[in-house]
Each structure stands twice: as C-alpha cells, then as structure tokens.
DSSP file (Angstrom, degrees, kcal/mol; ACC not computed):
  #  RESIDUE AA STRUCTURE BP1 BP2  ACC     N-H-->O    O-->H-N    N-H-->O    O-->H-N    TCO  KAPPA ALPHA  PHI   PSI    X-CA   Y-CA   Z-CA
    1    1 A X              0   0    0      0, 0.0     2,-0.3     0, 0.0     0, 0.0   0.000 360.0 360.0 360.0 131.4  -18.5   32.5  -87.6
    2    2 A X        -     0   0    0      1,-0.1     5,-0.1     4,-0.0     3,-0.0  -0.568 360.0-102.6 -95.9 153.9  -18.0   29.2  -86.2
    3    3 A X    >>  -     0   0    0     -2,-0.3     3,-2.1     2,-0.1     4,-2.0  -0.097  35.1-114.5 -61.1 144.1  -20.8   26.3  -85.8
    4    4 A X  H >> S+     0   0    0      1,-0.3     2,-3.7     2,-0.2     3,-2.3   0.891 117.8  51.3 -36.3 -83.8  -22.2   25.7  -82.2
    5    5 A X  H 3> S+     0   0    0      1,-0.3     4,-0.7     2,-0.2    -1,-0.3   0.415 104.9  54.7 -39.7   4.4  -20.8   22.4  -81.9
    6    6 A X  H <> S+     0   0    0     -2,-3.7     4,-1.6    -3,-2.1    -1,-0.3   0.777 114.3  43.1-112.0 -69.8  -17.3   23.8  -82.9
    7    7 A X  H <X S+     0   0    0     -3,-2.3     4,-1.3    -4,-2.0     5,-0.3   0.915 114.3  54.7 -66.4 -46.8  -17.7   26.4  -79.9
    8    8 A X  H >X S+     0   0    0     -4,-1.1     4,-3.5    -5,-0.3     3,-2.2   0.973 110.3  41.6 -31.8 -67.9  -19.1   23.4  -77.5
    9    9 A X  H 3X S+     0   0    0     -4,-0.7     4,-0.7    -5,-0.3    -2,-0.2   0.917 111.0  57.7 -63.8 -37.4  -16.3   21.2  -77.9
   10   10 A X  H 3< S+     0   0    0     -4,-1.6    -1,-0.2     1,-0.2    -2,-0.2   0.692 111.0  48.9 -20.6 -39.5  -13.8   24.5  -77.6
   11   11 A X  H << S+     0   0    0     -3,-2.2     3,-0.3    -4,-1.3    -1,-0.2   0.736 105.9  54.6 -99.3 -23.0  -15.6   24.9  -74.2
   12   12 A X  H  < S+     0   0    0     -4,-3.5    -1,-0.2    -5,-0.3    -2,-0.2   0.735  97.2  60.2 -66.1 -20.1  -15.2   21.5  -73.3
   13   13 A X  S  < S+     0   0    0     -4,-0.7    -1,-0.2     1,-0.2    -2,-0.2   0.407 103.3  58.1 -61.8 -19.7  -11.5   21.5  -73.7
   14   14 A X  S    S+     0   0    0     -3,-0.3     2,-0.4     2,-0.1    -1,-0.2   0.262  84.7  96.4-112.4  26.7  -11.4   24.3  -71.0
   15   15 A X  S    S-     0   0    0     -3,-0.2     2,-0.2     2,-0.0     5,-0.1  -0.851  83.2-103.3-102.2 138.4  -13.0   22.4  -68.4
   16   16 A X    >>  -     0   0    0     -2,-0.4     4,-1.1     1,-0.1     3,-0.9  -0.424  36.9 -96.4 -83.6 157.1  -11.0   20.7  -65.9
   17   17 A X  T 34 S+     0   0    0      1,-0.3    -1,-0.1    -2,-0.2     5,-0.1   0.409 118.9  45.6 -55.3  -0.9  -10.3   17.2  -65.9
   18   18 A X  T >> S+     0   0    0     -2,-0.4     4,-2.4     2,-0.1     3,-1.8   0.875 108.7  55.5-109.7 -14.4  -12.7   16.0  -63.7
   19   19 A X  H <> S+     0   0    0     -3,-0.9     4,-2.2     1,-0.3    -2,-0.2   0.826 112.5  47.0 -10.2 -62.1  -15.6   18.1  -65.2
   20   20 A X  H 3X S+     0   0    0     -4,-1.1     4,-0.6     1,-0.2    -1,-0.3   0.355 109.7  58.5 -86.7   9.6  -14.6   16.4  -68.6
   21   21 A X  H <> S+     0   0    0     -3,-1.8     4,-4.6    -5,-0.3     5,-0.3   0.658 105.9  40.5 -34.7 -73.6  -14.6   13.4  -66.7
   22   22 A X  H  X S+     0   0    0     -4,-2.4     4,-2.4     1,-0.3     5,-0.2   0.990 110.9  58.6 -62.3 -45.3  -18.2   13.3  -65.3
   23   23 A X  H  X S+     0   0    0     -4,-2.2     4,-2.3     2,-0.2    -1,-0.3   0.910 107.0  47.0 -73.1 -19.8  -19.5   14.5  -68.7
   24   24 A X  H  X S+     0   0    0     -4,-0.6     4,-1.1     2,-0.2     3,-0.4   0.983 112.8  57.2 -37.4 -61.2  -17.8   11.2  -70.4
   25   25 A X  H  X S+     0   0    0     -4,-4.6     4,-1.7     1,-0.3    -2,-0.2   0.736 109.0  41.7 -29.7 -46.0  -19.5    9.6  -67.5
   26   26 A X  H  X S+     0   0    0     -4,-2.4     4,-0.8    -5,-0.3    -1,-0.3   0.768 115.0  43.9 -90.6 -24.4  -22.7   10.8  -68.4
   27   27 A X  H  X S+     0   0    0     -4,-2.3     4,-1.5    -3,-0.4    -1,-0.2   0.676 109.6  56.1 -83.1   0.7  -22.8   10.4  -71.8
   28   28 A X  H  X S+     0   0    0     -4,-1.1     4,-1.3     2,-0.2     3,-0.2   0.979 109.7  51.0-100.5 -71.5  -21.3    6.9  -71.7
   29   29 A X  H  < S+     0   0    0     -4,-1.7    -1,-0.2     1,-0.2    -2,-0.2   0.670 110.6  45.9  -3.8 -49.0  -24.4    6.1  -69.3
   30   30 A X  H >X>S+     0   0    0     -4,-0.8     3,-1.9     1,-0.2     4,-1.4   0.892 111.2  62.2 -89.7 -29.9  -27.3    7.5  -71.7
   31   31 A X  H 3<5S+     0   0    0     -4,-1.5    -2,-0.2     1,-0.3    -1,-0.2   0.792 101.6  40.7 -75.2 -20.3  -25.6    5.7  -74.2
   32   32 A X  T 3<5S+     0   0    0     -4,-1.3    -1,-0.3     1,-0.2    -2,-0.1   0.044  99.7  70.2-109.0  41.5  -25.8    2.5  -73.1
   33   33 A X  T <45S-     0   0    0     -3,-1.9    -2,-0.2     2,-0.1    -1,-0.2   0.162 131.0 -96.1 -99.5 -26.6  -29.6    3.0  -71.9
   34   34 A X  T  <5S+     0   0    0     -4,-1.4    -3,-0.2     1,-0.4    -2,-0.1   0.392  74.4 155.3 118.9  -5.8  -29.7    3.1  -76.0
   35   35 A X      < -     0   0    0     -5,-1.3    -1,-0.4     1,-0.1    -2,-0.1  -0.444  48.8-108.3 -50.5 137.5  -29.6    6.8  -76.6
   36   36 A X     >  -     0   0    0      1,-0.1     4,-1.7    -4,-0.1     5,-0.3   0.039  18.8-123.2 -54.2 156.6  -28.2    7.7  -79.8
   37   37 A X  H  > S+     0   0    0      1,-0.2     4,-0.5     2,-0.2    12,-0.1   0.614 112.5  56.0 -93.2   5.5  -24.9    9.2  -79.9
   38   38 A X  H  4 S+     0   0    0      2,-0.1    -1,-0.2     3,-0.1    10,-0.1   0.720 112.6  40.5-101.4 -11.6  -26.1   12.3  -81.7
   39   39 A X  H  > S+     0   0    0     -3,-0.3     4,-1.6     2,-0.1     5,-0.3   0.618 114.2  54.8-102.4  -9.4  -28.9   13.0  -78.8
   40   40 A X  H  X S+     0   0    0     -4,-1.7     4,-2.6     1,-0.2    -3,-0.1   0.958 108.4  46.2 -66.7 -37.0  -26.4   12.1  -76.1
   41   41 A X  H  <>S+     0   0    0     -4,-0.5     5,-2.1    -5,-0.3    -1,-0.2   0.584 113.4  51.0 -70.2  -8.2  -23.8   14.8  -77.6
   42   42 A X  H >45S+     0   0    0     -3,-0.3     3,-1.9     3,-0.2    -1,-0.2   0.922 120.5  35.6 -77.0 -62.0  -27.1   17.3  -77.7
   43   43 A X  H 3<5S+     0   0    0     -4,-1.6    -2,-0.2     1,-0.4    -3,-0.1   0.836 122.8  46.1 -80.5 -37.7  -27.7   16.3  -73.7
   44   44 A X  T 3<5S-     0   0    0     -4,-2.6    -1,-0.4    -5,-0.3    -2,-0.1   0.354 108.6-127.7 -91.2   1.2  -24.0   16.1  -73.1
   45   45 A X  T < 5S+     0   0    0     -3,-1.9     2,-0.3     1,-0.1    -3,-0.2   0.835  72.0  93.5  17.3  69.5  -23.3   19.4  -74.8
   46   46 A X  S   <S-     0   0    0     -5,-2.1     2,-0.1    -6,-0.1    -2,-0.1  -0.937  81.5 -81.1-163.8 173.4  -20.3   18.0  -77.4
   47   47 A X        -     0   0    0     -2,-0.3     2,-0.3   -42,-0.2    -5,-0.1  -0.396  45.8-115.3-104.5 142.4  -20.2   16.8  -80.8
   48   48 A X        -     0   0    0     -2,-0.1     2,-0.1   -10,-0.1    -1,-0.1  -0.539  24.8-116.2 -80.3 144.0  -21.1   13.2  -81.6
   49   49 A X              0   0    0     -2,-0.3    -1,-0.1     1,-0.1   -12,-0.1  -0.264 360.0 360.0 -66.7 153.5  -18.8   10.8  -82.9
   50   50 A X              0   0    0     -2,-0.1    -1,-0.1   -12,-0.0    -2,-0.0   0.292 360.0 360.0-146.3 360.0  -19.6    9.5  -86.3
C-alpha cells in the first residue's frame, strides 16, 4: 500500500499545467508569510521538500 503523500504527489502529476501552476503559487505565497514547508505541503496537498 502506498503512503498518502506518495498518492498526493501521483495526483498532482495528473493535473494540468496550470492547476500545478496555481498550487506552486499558493504554496510559494504561505511560504513566505513564514509557513513551514511541511504545513504548506499539508495545505497544498504534496510532499514537502526536505
């Protein structure tokens, strides 16, 4: 069985490009309000970069 965040990012891949667009957008945005990159990748539904 594979991990959420493995299925997340899967389903983000299948989104079209300006979809995955907007959700960069958005995480890029909470992240420099000072949100963590592990609760922006919660909000943003994809895996945080480490």
């Amino acid at each position: 069985m594979k991990h959420n965040a493995d299925m997340n990012n899967e389903a983000s891949r299948k989104l079209s490009p300006s979809a995955q667009e907007e959700k960069r957008k958005l995480a890029i945005k909470l992240w420099k309000q000072g949100m963590s990159q592990k609760k922006v990748a919660e909000i943003a539904g994809t895996t945080p970069r480490l």
